[in-house]
C-alpha positions in Angstrom: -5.2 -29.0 7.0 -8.4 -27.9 5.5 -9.4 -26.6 2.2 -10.8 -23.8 4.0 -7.6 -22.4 5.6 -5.0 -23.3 1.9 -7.3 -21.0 0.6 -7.0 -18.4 3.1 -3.3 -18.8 3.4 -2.8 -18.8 -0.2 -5.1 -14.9 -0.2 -2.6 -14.2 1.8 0.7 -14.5 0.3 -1.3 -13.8 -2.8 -2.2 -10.4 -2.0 1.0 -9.6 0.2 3.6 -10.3 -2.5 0.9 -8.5 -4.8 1.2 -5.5 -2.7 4.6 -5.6 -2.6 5.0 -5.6 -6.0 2.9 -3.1 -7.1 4.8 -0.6 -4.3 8.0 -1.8 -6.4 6.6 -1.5 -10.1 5.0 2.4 -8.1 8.6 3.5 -6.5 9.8 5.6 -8.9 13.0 7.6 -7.7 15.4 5.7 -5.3 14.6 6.0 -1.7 17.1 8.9 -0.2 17.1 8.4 3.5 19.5 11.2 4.3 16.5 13.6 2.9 14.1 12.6 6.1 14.0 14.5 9.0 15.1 13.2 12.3 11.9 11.2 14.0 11.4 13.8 16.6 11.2 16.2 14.4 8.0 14.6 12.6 5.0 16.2 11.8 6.8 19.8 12.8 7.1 22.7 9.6 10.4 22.9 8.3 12.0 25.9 10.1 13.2 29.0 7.9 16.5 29.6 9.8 18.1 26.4 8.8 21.6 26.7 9.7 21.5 29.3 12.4 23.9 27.4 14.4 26.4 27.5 12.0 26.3 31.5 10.6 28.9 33.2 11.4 28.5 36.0 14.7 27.8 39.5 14.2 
């Protein structure tokens, strides 16, 4: 192996498991995944009538 490439291999790691770390040391609040919407509904407004389905009938 060449110099060349152990130092491109080691920029790698280096700035991957830096990047990783600073999205750890940055994550402030626990991750709730129950709080996403379903991914078809991405990029779509949140809809006023939430619950419709579930109101009682007049």
């Amino acid at each position: 192996m060449t110099m060349r490439r152990v130092v491109w291999i080691a920029l790698f790691w280096t700035l991957l498991l830096g990047l990783v770390a600073l999205d750890y040391v940055k994550a402030r609040a626990p991750h709730d995944r129950f709080a996403e919407p379903p991914p078809w509904a991405l990029g779509h407004e949140a809809s006023g009538r939430g619950g419709h389905c579930s109101s009682a009938p007049r």
